[in-house]
Structures are given as C-alpha cells and as structure tokens.
C-alpha positions as CSV (number, residue, x, y, z in Angstrom):
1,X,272.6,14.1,230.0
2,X,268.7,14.4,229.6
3,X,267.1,17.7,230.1
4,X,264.1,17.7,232.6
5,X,260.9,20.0,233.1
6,X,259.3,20.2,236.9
7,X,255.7,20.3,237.4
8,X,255.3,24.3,238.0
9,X,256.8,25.4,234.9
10,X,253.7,23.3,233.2
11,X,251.6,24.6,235.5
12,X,252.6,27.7,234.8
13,X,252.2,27.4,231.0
14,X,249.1,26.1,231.2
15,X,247.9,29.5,233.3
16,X,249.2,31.4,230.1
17,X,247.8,29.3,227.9
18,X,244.5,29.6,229.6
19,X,244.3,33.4,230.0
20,X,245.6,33.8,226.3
21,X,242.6,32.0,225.7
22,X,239.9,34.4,227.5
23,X,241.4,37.0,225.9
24,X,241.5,36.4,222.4
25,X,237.7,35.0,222.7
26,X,237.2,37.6,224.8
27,X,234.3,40.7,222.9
28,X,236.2,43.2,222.1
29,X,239.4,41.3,221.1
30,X,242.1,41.8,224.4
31,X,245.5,41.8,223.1
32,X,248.0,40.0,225.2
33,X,251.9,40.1,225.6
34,X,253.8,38.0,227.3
35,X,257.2,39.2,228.8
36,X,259.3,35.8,229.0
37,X,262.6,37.5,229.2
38,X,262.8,38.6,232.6
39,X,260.8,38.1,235.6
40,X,260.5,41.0,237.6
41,X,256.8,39.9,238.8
42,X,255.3,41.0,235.7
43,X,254.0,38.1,233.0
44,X,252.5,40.5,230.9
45,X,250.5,43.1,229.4
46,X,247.2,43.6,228.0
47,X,246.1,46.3,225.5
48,X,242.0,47.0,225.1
49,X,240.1,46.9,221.8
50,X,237.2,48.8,221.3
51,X,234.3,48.9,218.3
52,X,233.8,51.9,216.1
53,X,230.4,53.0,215.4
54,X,231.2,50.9,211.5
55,X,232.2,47.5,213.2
56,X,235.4,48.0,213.2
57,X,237.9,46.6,215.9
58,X,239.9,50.3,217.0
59,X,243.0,49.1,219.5
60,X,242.9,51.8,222.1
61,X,246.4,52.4,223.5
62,X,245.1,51.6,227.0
63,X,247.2,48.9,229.1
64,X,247.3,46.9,232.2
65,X,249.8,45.2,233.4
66,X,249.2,41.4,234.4
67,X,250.8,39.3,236.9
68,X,249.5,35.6,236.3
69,X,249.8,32.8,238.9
70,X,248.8,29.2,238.4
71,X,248.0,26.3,240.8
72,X,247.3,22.9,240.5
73,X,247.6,21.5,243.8
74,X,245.8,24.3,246.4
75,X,249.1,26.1,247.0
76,X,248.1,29.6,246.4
77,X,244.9,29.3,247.7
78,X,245.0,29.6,251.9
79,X,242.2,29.8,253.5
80,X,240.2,28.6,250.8
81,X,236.5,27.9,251.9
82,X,234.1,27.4,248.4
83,X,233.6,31.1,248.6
84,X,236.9,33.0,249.0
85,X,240.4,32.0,249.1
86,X,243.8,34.0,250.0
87,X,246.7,34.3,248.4
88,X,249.5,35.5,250.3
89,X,251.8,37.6,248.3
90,X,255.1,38.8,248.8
91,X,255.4,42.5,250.2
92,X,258.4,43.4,248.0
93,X,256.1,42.4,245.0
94,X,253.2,44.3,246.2
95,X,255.5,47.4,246.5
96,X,257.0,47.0,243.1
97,X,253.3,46.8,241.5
98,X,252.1,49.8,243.1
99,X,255.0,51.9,241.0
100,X,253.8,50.6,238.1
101,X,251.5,53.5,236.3
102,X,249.4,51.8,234.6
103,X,247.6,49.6,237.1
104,X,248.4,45.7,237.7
105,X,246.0,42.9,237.8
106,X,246.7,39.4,239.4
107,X,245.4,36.7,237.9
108,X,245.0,33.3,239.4
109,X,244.5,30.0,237.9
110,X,243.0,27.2,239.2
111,X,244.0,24.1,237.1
112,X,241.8,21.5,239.0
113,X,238.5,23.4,238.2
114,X,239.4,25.4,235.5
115,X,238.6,28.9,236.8
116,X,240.5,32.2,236.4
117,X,240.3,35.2,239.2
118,X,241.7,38.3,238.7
119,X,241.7,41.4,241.3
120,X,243.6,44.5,240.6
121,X,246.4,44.7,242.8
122,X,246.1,46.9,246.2
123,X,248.2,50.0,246.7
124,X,250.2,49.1,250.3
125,X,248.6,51.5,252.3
126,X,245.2,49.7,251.7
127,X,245.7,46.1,253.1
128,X,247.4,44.8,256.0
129,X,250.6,43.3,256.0
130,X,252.3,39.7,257.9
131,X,255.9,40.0,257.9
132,X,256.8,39.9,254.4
133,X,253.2,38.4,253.5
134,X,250.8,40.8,252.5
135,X,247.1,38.2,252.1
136,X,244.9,39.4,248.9
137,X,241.4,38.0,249.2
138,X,239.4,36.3,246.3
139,X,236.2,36.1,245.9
140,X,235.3,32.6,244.1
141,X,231.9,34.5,242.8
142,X,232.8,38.2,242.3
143,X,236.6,38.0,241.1
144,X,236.1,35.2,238.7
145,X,236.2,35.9,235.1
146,X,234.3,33.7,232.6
147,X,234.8,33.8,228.8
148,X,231.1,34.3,228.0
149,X,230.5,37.2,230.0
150,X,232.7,39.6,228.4
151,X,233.6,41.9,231.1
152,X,237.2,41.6,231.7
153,X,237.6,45.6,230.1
154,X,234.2,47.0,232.1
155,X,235.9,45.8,235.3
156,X,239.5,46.7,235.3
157,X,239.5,49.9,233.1
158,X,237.6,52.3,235.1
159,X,240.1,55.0,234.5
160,X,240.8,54.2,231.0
161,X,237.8,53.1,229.3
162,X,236.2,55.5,226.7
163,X,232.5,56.8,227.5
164,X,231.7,56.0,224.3
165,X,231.3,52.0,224.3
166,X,229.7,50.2,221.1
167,X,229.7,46.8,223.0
168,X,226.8,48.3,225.2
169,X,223.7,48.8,224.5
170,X,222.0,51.5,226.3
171,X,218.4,52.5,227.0
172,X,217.6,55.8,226.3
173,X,214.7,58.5,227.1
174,X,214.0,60.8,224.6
175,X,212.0,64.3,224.7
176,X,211.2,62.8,221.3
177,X,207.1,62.9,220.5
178,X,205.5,61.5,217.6
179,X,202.1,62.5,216.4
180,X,200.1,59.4,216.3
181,X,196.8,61.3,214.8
182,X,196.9,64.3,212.3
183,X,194.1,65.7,210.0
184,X,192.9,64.0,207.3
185,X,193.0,66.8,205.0
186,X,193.6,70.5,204.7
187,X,191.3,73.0,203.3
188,X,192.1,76.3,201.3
189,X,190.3,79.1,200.0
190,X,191.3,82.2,198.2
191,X,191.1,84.9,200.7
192,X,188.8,88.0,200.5
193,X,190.4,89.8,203.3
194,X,194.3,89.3,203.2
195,X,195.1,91.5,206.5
196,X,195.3,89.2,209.9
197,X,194.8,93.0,211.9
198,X,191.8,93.8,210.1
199,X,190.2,90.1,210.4
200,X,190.5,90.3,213.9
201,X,189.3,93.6,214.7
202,X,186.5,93.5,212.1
203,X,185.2,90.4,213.3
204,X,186.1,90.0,216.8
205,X,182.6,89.6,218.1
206,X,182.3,86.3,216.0
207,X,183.9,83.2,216.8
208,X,186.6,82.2,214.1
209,X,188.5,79.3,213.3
210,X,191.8,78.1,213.2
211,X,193.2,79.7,210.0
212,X,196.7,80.3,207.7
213,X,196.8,83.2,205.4
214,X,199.7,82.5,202.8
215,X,200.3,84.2,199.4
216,X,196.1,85.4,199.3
217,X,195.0,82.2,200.4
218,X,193.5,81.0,204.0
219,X,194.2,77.8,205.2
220,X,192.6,75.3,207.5
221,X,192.9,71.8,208.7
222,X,188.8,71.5,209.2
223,X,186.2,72.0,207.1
224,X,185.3,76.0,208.0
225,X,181.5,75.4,207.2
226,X,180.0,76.1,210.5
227,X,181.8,79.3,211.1
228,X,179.0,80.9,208.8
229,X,179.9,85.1,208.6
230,X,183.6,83.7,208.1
231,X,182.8,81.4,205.3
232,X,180.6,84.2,203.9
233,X,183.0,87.5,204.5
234,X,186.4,86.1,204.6
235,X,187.0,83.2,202.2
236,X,186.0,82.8,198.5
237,X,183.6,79.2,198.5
238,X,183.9,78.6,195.1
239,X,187.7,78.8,195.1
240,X,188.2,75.9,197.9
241,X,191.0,72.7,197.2
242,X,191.1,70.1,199.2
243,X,194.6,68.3,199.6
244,X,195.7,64.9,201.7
245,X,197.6,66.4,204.9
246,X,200.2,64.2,204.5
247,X,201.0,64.5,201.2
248,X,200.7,68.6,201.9
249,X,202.9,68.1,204.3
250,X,205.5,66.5,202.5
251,X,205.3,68.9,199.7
252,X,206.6,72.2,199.0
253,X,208.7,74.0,202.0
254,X,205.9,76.8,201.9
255,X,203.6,74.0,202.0
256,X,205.4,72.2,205.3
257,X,205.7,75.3,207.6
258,X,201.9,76.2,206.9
259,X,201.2,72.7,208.0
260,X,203.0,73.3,211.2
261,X,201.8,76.7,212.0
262,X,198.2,75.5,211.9
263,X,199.4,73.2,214.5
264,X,201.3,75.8,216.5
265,X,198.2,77.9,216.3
266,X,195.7,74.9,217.4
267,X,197.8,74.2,220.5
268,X,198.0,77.8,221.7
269,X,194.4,78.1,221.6
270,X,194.1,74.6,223.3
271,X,196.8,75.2,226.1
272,X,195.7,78.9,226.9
273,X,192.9,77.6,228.8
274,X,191.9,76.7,232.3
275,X,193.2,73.6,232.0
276,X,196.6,74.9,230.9
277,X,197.0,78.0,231.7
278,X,199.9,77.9,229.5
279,X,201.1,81.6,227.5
280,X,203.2,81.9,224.2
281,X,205.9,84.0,223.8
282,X,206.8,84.8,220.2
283,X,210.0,86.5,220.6
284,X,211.5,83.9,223.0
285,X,209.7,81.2,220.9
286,X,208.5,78.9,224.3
287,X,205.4,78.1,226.0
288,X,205.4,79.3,230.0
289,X,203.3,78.5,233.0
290,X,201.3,81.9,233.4
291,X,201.4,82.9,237.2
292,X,198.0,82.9,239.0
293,X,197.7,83.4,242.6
294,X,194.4,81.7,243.7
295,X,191.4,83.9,245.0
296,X,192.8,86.9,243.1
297,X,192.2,88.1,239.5
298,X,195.4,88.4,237.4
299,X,196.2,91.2,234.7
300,X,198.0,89.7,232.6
301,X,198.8,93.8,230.4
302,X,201.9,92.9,232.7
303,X,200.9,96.4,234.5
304,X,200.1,94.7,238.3
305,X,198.0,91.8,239.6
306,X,194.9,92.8,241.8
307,X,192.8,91.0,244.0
308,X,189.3,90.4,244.2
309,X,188.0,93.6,244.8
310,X,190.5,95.5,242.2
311,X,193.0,96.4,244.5
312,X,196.7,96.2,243.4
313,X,198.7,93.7,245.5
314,X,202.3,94.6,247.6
315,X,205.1,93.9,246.0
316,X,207.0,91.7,248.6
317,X,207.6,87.7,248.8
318,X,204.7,87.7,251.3
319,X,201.9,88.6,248.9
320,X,203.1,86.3,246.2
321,X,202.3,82.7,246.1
322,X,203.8,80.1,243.9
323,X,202.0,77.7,241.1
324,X,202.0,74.2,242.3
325,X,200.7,71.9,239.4
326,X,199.9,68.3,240.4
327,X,200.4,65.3,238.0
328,X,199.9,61.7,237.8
329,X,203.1,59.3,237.5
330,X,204.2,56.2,236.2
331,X,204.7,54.5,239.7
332,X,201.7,53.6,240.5
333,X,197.9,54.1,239.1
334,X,196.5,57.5,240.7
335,X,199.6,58.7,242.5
336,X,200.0,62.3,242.3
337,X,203.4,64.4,242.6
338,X,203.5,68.2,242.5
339,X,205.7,70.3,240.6
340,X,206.0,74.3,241.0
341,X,206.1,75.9,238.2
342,X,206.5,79.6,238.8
343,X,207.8,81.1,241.7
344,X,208.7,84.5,242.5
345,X,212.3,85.7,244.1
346,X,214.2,88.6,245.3
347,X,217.8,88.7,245.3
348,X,218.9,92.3,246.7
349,X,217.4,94.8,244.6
350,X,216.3,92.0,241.8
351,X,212.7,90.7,242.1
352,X,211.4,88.6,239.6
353,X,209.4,85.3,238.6
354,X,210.7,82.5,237.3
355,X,208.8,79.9,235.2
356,X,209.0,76.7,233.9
357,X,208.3,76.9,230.1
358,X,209.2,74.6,227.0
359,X,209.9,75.1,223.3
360,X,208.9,72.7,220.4
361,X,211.1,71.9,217.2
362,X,209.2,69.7,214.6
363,X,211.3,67.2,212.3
364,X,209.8,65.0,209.3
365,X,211.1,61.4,208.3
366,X,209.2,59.1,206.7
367,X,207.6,57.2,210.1
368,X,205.7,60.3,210.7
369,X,206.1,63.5,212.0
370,X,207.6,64.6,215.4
371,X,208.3,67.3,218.0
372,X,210.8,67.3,220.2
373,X,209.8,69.2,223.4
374,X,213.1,70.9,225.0
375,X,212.4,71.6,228.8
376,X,213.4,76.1,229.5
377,X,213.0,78.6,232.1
378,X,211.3,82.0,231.4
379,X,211.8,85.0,233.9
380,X,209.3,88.0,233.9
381,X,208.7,90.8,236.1
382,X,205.1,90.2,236.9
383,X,204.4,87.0,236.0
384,X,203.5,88.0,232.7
385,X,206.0,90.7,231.5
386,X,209.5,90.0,230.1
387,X,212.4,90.5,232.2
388,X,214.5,92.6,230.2
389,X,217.9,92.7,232.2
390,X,219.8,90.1,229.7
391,X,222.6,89.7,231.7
392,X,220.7,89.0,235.1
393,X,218.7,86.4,232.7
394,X,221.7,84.8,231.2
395,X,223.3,84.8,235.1
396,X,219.7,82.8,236.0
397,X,219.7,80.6,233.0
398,X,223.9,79.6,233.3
399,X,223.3,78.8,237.1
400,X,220.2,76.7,236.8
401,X,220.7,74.8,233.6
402,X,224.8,73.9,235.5
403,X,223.4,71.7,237.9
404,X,220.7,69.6,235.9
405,X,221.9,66.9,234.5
406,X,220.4,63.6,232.7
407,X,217.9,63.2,235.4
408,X,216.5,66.4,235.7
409,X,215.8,66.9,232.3
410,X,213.9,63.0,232.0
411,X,212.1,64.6,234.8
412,X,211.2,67.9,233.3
413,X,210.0,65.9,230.0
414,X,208.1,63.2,232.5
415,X,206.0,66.1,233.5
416,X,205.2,68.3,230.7
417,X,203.9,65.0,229.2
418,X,201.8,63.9,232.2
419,X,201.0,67.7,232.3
420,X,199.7,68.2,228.5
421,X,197.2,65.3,229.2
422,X,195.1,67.5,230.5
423,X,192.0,66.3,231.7
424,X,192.8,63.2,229.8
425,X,194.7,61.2,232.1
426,X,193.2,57.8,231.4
427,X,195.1,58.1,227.8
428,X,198.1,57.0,226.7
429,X,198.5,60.1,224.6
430,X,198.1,64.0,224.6
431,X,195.4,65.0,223.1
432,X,194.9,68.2,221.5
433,X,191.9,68.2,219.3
434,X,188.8,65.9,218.9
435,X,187.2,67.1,216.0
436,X,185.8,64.5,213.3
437,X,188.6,64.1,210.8
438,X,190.7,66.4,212.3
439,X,191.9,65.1,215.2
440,X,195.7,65.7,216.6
441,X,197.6,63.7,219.2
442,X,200.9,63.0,220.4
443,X,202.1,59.9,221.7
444,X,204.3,59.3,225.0
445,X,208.3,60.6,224.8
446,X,210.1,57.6,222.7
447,X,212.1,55.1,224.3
448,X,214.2,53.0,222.5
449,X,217.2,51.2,222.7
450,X,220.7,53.0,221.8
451,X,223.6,50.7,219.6
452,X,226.4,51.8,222.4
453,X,226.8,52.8,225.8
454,X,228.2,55.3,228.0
455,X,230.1,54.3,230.9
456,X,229.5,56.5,234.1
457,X,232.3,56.3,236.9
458,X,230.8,56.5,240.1
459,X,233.9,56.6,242.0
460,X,235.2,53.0,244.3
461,X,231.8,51.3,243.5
462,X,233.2,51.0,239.4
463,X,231.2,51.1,236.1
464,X,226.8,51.3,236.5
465,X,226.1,48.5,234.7
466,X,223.0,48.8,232.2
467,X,219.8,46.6,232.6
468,X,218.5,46.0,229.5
469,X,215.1,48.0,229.6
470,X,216.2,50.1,232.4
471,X,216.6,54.0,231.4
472,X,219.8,55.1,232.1
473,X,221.0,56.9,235.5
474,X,217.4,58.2,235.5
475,X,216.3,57.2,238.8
476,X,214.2,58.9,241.5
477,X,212.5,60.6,238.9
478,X,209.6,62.0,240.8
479,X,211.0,64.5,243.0
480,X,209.2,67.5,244.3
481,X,210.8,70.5,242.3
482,X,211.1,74.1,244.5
C-alpha cells in the first residue's frame, strides 16, 4: 500500500525550512532546534550569538522558544487587509505559552509571498479572548522580519540581551579635547634666582612672564625678551637653549610635566580674568566658578563679601545672589541658554555655596596631545573659602553626582566648552593664547564613532535604536541648570 504526504505537512516543512534559513544567515549567527518529537505547541528553540570584542562568535546561553506556523492558502490569516492580518489562536495554547519562562515567539509564514512575521506571544491577561479563540494581530510592516536587516535578537531579547553589543555601532561624546595649536618652541635659561617666593615678592611691581623653574633652570614657551628687568635679574642670557615643543614634550618625564605645567600656568592666568572669572584650587586640583554678586565688591581673603561702600553683607539667602553664565549653543546660530554656576544654600544649620568647577587630566599619543575635562562640584563657605566639613561634602557630592547620568554630563562638557570660548565665539576652538609662535588652542570635545553598542531598555517601548551620527541618549541637552 503506498504511503501518502498531505499538503500541510509540506507546508509546514517549508515554514522550517524558511526560518532555518533567516537564522543561520541571520548577523550574529541564531542557532535553531527543532523539537520534532512531540508537539506540545512548541517547534522549537532558538539560542543567541553574540561578537566578542576579537571577532569571535560567543553563544550566549539566552533562549526563546518558537512556535512556527505556515500557510499557503490565507488560512491563518483572518482579517487580512495588506496591512495587518489575525491569526486566531487557540486559548489552551496561549495558556500553555505563557508558562513557559523563557518567553515564546510565534512565527508565521506566508508561502505565497514569501514573508515571515513573528510577535512574541501575549500573556492572557493582555488580549481579549472569543470562546476558545484568542485573535493575535500582525502587523504586515512592523512584525515582519527580513534576512538583511538583522534584528531578529534587538527585537525579541529585551530582557536577555547583553549591554554590551559588538554588532552596533554607537556614537559617542567624549569630554575628550585635543590641542590643535601648541608652541613652537620652548625656551630655557639657567636661573639666577632659584626661589619662586623671592621672585615674586622682589619683583612684584614688574610684570613677569609665564615661567618653570626646574633643577636651576627657568623655563618658558615664549621668547622672554620684552620682559626687560626679568631677562636682566632673573635668567642668565648667555645660557639660553632652544628645543622643538614637541619633541620636549615627548622627551624625558621631567621634560613632559614641565611642558604641561607651563600650560596649567598659562590657562590660570587666562581664565582668572573678567571674562572667566574662573579660581584654581591646588589642593582639590579643579578650576571653580568664583562667586560674584553684581553691584558689590567681592573679597575673595574668604573673610566676608562687602558691598559698594565697604559694608559687610547679611548672611541669609536674601542677600545672596546666584551666578548665571549665559552661553551660545549648537541649535541654532546666536541662541543663548543660561547656566548657574554658583549658588548658595542653607540646609538647617549648614550654609554654604556650591559651584560648578572642572578638573583637567592630559594624555599623550602620537596624534597629539589631549585633555580630558571632567565636569565637578566645589562647595565653599563664602564663595571663596573651602568648606571643610568632609562628610557634609562627600553627603553633597554622593547626592548630586547619583542622579546625573549620560546626559547631564554631555551637558556639563557642552557648556564648559561653549563657556572657555570666551569672547571668541565665532571660533570653532578655545583659545587660550595669541601670541606669535606661541599660540595654544583646543579644539571641540571629540566625537567619534564606537565599534559596539549599548542597548538601553526603556521599558514596553523596547531597545533605542542608534542613528548613525546621532549621540547616544543625549537629547534635550540645553536645559536650564538650577
């Protein structure tokens, strides 16, 4: 007696056939197991891949379970309309999938156009049920998978995927700035006065420049020619060298931190004035907005601030007022946002200000030489003077820095660049000295492209999906800060 095959079991190989397909051509590799010995409305599993950082192809231990239908003549799709179709499935099945732990996803095939849909199944409680009929909706746009997209893992493990993903790129902001100018050269002399104290207080009425003293030598990174009674009472002119910057930089250690300290030394000069009004401090190792309230003079001996006529000012939140700094940004040419950057505050017997401030770390490769400029906060008394209660400033610093997050801190960087410009806001960089030969800029914050991604879960709406040139979760980046 011949042996016969009906129509739906061919049907239904050629839905397995097809999804084994998208998944072994899908990137990363899906592995997938059929279960043939029993049908308890489960065809199969899949297992995720995932790239390592070297290439290779890591299997993850992550599973969903599949349920695959296939039809070739319209009969699981009801209601079908060219944009969504439903397909009625029993209620004892949709029970039985909502035990399963580990998530099930239907899959439909459609053998007359070729296409493959796939929804992850609904718990009970979410749809509404016809008898024994519960109706699952398809979208013929958003539920259908192709093989060149690639995005059968972003869409159905929300739960499971790792936040580290090397089949994403990602856009990234840094606080990473380059200097695009530094000195040509720097200039050294054997010193005739060795003691910083006595140089200052000995010539204090004349203007100096910026110098180094290292090992009995002084060090510049301009020619010190015009500062006459220096030349003539500090340094020894017939013991001067000469050296490339960049190949002093990229000597000795010695060599590379004196290079760097004449540029810590040219920007505090630079950023304590007017148009900064930025303060150094050496044992916190940060720059910080200096509090000035406008119409009154400011002590800054951290003793008391006094208004116009010499008078000291009441301590209480009335008298104080906060700095607002405006700055341009990206959005549109001329706009302005405002950003306060010291305010003061009492909290029961504490009263204090707390600014914004920044440190700067300097790293050398061979593109160049960078800073990277990490937004801080620096609390004082007076707007000047250290607050010394540790614990009440670790209790500050915990509480403020545990609800920033990605972007806040684009933010923070986003000003202090647009800030450092200065009066120079029709440049592209930060400038920091002009002088012939000697000139010293920084370029905008990098921002480059990353060889992974990180997948953010934002709850029902699923995976953010990454725009290539868009900076990631950093939007609405221009808020007014209190």
């Amino acid at each position: 007696m011949a042996k016969y095959i009906n129509d739906s079991q061919i049907t239904g190989d050629k839905g397995v056939a097809r999804f084994h397909s998208y998944c072994s051509n899908h990137e990363p590799f899906i592995i997938w197991r059929e279960l043939s010995n029993h049908d308890f409305g489960i065809d199969g599993e899949v297992e995720f891949t995932n790239f390592r950082a070297s290439g290779k192809k890591e299997v993850t231990g992550h599973i969903l379970k599949i349920q695959l239908k296939s039809s070739e003549r319209g009969s699981y799709f009801h209601q079908d309309n060219g944009e969504t179709f439903v397909f009625q499935a029993n209620r004892n099945d949709i029970e039985y999938w909502a035990k399963n732990k580990l998530g099930v996803v239907l899959v439909i095939y459609d053998v007359t156009r070729d296409e493959l849909y796939a929804k992850l199944v609904p718990k009970v409680k979410a749809v509404r049920a016809k008898g024994n009929k519960v109706p699952i909706t398809f979208s013929r746009i958003e539920n259908k998978i192709d093989s060149d997209k690639n995005d059968f893992v972003k869409r159905f493990s929300t739960n499971a995927i790792e936040r580290l993903n090397f089949v994403e790129t990602e856009c990234l902001a840094s606080n990473i700035f380059k200097f695009s100018k530094l000195p040509y050269s720097i200039f050294h002399f054997k010193a005739k006065i060795t003691n910083l104290r006595e140089i200052f207080d000995s010539y204090e009425s004349y203007e100096l420049p910026i110098f180094k003293i290292h090992d009995g030598r002084i060090y510049l990174y301009y020619d010190p020619s015009a500062f006459r009674t220096f030349c003539k009472e500090i340094i020894d002119e017939s013991d001067r060298k000469l050296e490339n910057f960049d190949s002093f930089l990229r000597g000795s250690i010695d060599k590379y931190r004196i290079a760097i300290e004449l540029l810590n030394l040219l920007m505090k000069e630079v950023w304590r004035g007017r148009d900064y009004r930025l303060r150094y401090n050496r044992h916190h190792n940060r720059y910080f907005f200096l509090y000035e309230k406008k119409g009154y003079l400011k002590s800054i001996s951290g003793e008391e601030i006094l208004d116009k006529d010499g008078n000291g000012l009441k301590n209480t939140k009335d008298d104080l007022d906060s700095r607002i700094e405006f700055y341009h940004t990206i959005r549109s040419k001329g706009s302005k946002e405002s950003r306060t950057v010291v305010k003061y505050y009492e909290y029961g017997k504490h009263k204090f200000f707390r600014h914004h401030a920044f440190s700067m770390e300097y790293f050398l490769n061979e593109k160049g030489l960078w800073v990277a400029i990490n937004p801080k906060y620096f609390f004082t008394t007076d707007g000047y003077k250290v607050l010394e209660d540790k614990s009440l400033v670790t209790k500050l610093t915990n509480y403020l820095t545990s609800k920033e997050f990605n972007r806040k801190v684009y933010n923070d960087v986003h000003f202090l660049f647009e800030f450092l410009k200065g009066k120079n806001r029709n440049t592209r960089n930060i400038i920091i000295s002009e002088k012939e030969k000697a000139k010293v800029e920084l370029s905008k914050y990098e921002i480059f492209d990353a060889p992974f991604g990180i997948s953010l879960d934002q709850g029902k709406t699923g995976i953010i999906k990454q725009k290539k040139g868009q900076i990631s979760n950093q939007i609405d980046l221009f808020k007014n800060e209190g």
